[in-house]
Structure formats: C-alpha cells, structure tokens
C-alpha positions as CSV (number, residue, x, y, z in Angstrom):
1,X,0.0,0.0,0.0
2,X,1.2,3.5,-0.9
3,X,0.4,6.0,2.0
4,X,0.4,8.7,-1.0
5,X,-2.9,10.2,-0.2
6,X,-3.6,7.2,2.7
7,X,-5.5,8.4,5.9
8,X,-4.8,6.4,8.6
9,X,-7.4,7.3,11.9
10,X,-6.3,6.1,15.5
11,X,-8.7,5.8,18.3
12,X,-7.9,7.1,21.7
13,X,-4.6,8.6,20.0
14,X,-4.2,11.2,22.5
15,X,-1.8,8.9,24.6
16,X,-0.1,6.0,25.6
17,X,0.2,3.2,22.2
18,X,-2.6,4.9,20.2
19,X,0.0,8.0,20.3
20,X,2.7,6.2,20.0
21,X,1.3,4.7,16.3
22,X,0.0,8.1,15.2
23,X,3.9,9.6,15.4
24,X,4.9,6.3,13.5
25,X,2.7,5.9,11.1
26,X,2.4,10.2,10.3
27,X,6.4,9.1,10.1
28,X,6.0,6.5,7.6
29,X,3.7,9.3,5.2
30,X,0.2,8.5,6.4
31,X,-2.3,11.3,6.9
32,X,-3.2,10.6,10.3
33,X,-6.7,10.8,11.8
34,X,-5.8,11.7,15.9
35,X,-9.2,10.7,18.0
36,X,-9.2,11.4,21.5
37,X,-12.7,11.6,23.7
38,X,-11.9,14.0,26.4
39,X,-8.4,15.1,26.9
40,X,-8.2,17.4,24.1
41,X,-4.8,18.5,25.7
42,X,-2.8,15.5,25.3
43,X,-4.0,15.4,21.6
44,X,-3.5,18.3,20.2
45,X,0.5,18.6,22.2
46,X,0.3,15.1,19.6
47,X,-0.1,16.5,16.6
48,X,1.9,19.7,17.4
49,X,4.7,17.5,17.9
50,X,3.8,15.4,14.5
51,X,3.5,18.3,12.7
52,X,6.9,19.9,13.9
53,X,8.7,16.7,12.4
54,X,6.8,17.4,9.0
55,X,3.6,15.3,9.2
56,X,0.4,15.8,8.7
57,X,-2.4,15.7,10.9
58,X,-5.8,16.3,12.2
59,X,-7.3,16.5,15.9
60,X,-10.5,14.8,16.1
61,X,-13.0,14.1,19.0
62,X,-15.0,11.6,19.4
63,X,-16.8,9.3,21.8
64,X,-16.3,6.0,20.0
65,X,-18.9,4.5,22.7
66,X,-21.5,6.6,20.9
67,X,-22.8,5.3,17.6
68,X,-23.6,8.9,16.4
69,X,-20.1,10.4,17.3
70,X,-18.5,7.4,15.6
71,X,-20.6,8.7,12.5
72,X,-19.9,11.8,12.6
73,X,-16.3,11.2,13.1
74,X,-16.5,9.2,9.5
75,X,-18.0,12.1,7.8
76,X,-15.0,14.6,9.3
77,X,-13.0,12.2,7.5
78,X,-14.6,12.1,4.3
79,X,-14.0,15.5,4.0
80,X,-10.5,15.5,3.8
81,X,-8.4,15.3,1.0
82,X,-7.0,12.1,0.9
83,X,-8.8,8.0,1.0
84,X,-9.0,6.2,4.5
85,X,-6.8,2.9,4.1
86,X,-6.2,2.2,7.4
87,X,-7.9,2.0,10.9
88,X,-6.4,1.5,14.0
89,X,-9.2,0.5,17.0
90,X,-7.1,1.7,19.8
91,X,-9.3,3.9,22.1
92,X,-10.1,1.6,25.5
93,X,-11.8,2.1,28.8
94,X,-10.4,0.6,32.1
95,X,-12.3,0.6,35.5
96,X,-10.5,0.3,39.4
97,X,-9.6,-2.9,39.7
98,X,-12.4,-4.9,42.0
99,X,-13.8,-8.8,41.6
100,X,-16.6,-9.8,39.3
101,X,-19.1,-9.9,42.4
102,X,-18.4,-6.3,43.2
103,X,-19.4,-5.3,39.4
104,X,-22.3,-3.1,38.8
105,X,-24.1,-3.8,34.9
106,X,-23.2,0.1,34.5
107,X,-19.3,-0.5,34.9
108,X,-19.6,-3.6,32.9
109,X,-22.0,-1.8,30.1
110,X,-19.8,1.3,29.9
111,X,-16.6,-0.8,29.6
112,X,-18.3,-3.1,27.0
113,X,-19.4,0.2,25.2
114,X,-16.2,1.9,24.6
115,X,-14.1,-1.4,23.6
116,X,-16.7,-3.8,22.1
117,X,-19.6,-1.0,20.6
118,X,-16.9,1.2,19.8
119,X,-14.3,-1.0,17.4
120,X,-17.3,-2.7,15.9
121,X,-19.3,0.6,14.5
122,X,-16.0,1.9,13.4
123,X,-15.0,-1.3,11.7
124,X,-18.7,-1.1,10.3
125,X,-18.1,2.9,8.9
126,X,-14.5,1.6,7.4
127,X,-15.3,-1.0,5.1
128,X,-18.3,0.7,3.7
129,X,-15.4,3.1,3.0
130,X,-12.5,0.4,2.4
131,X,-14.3,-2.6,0.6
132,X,-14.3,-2.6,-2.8
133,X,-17.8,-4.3,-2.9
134,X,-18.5,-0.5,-2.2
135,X,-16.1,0.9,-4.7
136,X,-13.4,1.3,-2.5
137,X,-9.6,0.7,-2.6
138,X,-9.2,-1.8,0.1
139,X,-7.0,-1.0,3.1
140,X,-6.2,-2.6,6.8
141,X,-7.6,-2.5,10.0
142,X,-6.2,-3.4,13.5
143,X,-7.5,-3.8,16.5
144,X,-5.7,-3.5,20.0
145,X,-6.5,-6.6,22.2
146,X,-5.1,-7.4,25.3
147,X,-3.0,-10.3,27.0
148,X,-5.8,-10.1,29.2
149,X,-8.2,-11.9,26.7
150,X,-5.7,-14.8,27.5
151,X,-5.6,-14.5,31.2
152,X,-9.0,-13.4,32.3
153,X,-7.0,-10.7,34.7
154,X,-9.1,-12.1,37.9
155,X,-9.2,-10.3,40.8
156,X,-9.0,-6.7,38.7
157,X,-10.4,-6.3,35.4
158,X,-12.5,-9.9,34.0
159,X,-14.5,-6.9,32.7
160,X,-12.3,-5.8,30.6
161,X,-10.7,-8.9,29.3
162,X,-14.0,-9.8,28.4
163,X,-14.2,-7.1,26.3
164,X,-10.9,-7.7,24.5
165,X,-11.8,-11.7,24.6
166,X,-15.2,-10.0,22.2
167,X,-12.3,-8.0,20.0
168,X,-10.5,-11.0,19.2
169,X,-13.6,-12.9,18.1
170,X,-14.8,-10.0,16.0
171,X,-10.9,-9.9,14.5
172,X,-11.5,-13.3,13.8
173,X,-15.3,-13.1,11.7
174,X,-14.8,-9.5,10.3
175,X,-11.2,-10.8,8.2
176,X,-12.6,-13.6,7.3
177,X,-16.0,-11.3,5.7
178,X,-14.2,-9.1,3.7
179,X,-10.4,-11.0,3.3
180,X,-11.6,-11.1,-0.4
181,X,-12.6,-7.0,-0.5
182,X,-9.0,-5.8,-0.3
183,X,-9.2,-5.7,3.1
184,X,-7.2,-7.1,5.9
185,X,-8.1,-7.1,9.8
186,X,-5.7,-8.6,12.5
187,X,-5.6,-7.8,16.5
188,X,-2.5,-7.1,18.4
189,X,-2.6,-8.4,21.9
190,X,-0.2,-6.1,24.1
191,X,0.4,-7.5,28.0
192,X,2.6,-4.9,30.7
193,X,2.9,-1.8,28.7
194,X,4.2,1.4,30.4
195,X,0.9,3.9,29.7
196,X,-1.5,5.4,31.8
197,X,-4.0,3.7,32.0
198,X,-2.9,1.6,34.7
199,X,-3.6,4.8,36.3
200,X,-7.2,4.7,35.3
201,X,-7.7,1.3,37.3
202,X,-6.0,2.8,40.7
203,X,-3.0,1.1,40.3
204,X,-0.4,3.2,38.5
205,X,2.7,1.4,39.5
206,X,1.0,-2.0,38.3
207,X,3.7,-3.0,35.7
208,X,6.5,-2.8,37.8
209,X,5.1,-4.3,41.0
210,X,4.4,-7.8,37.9
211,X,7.3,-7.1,35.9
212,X,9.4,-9.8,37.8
213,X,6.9,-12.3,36.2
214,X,7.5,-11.5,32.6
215,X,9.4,-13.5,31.1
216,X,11.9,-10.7,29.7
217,X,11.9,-9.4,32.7
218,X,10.4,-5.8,32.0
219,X,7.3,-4.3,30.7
220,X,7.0,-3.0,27.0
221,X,7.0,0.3,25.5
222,X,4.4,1.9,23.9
223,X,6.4,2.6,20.3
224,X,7.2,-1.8,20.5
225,X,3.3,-2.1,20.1
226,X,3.0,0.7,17.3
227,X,6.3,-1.0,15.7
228,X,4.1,-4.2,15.1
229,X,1.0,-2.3,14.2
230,X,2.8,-0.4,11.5
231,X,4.0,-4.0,10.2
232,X,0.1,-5.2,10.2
233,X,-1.2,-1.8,8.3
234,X,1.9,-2.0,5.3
235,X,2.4,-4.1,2.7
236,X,5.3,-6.0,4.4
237,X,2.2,-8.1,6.3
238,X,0.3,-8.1,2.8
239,X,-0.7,-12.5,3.4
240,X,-1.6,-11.6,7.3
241,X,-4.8,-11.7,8.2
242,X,-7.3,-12.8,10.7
243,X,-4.1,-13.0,12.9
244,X,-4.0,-12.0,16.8
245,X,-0.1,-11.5,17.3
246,X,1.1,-11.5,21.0
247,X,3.4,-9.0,22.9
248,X,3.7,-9.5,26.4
249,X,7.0,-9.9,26.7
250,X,6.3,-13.9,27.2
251,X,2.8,-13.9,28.9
C-alpha cells in the first residue's frame, strides 16, 4: 500500500500506544486521523509535535462508545483530501480494579461500550469506505486486544478482558467477511505496557510491582506495540490476516 494520499485514523490517539502509532505511522507518510474523547490537551500537544517533524495531521474528538459520534467522526473524515486505508481500533476504557461480584451492569455496560460497541461501529463505517464491494480501494484494519483476553486478569479487570476476549472474536469473523474486498483485519494483543492507564484502574505502578513475572523481565513500550502495528497496516504483512499477534513480553 502507498500511504500517497492514505488516511490512517487512530482511536484514543491522544496517549499512551494509540500516540505512539499516530507519530509512526504520520512518520511512515500517512495522513493521520488523531481521535481522542476527552483530553483534548494531550491530543493536540500530539499533533503539534507530528506536525513539527513534518507530518500531517488532524485532531479529532469523538466518543467512540457513541454510535452517532463514531458517524460523525466518519464524515469529518470524508471530507478531507485524501482515501481512508487504514484504521487502528485503539481507544479503551479501564475501571478500578475490583472482583466480578463487586461489578455493577453500568461498569460492565460502559466498559463493553467503549471497547466492544466502539471498534465494531468503526469497523462497520471503514469498510463501507474500504471494501471494494462499495467501490473502495481496500485497506487494513487493526484492533488493540489485550494479553488479558488470555488470562482473564481475575481479581481486577475480567471486565475488561471480556471485552478484549469479544475483540479477538470480531478480529477473527470480520477478516474472514471481507479478506476477499482488499481488506485485511488482524488484532495485536499487548500484556505490561508502560501507559496510563494503569492509572485509570487505581494502580499506577502496576507494571513494575508484575514485571518480575515477565518473562523478559520488563514491561514493553508503547512505540514496540506501534512498531508491530505499523508492520500489520503495510504491505510487508500483505498474506496476514485474521491474525492476533502477541506482545507480552512472554505472557
């Protein structure tokens, strides 16, 4: 795939991997699409710092967990000059850590929301852009699992690796729907990463207090996950597909 004219969009770019893949992938010559929902901030230090380094940009909120934002965010883009070819499904919600029995239906609905709802609508708006049943030019799509899918993560999160268990599955049925439209969909399944959203489930220190049980021996960095997500979105992947590819250090 050229990125001549490509525009990549990122959910939740503002921080942590998704900002970490919008630098690398504006890098590589992609137009890219930076979504953030609330910390408007963080996103737009990220494309001031994108653009400085010569690429181009453009800051766009969004609630992904909201069907009509995720719309709307579509139509933004197809006003720009340029085709979407790539769409990475990045933007996640974590809640303080607690056991299933302690879970009310509204953390679980809101969690379920923002990284099952979310990813699939997007996915949805993308190949009625990407396919070329619909005329289009075919592109990629990746979605941002989670170790956690494997493990469960009982005793904090089963909410949440519920939720990335769903993403897997959808990885799984959407590549195999449109594999022969010119588009390819794989997940990438990060474990320990150093971002904040550790933070977000009360534990910010989480990844060193576990790192001794990785097998390397450390947690990852945020630009490791964007190096494999560039891989999955160019044509250097171009007979991947339908693929979940694991980085947790050994997990």
């Amino acid at each position: 795939m050229t990125t001549t004219n490509a525009i990549a969009l990122v959910t939740g770019a503002g921080r942590g991997i998704g900002a970490a893949t919008a630098r690398l992938l504006a890098k590589e010559g992609y137009f890219v699409c930076i979504n953030y929902r609330s910390d408007a901030a963080s996103a737009r230090a990220l494309a001031m710092s994108i653009g400085e380094t010569g690429g181009k940009c453009q800051v766009i909120q969004a609630d992904v967990s909201q069907e009509a934002e995720v719309v709307r965010l579509f139509q933004v883009i197809d006003q720009l000059p340029g085709t979407l070819r790539v769409l990475v499904n990045n933007a996640g919600l974590l809640k303080t850590q607690m056991r299933l029995e302690d879970m009310t239906a509204e953390r679980i609905n809101q969690v379920l929301a923002t990284n099952v709802t979310g990813p699939f609508i997007c996915c949805r708006e993308a190949v009625k852009r990407m396919s070329t049943r619909y005329g289009g030019p075919g592109g990629t799509i990746v979605n941002v699992s989670s170790a956690a899918a494997r493990t469960g993560s009982p005793n904090e999160y089963v909410d949440y690796a519920a939720s990335k268990g769903a993403l897997d599955t959808m990885t799984r049925g959407l590549s195999l729907e449109v594999a022969a439209e010119g588009i390819r969909v794989n997940a990438v399944r990060p474990g320990l990463i150093h971002t904040d959203i550790h933070a977000d489930g009360g534990e910010p220190g989480r990844v060193a207090r576990l790192s001794e049980l990785i097998p390397l021996q450390r947690g990852g960095q945020p630009e490791e996950i964007a190096e494999a997500i560039s891989w999955l979105v160019s044509d250097r992947s171009s007979y991947c597909t339908g693929s979940l590819i694991d980085l947790a250090g050994g997990l």
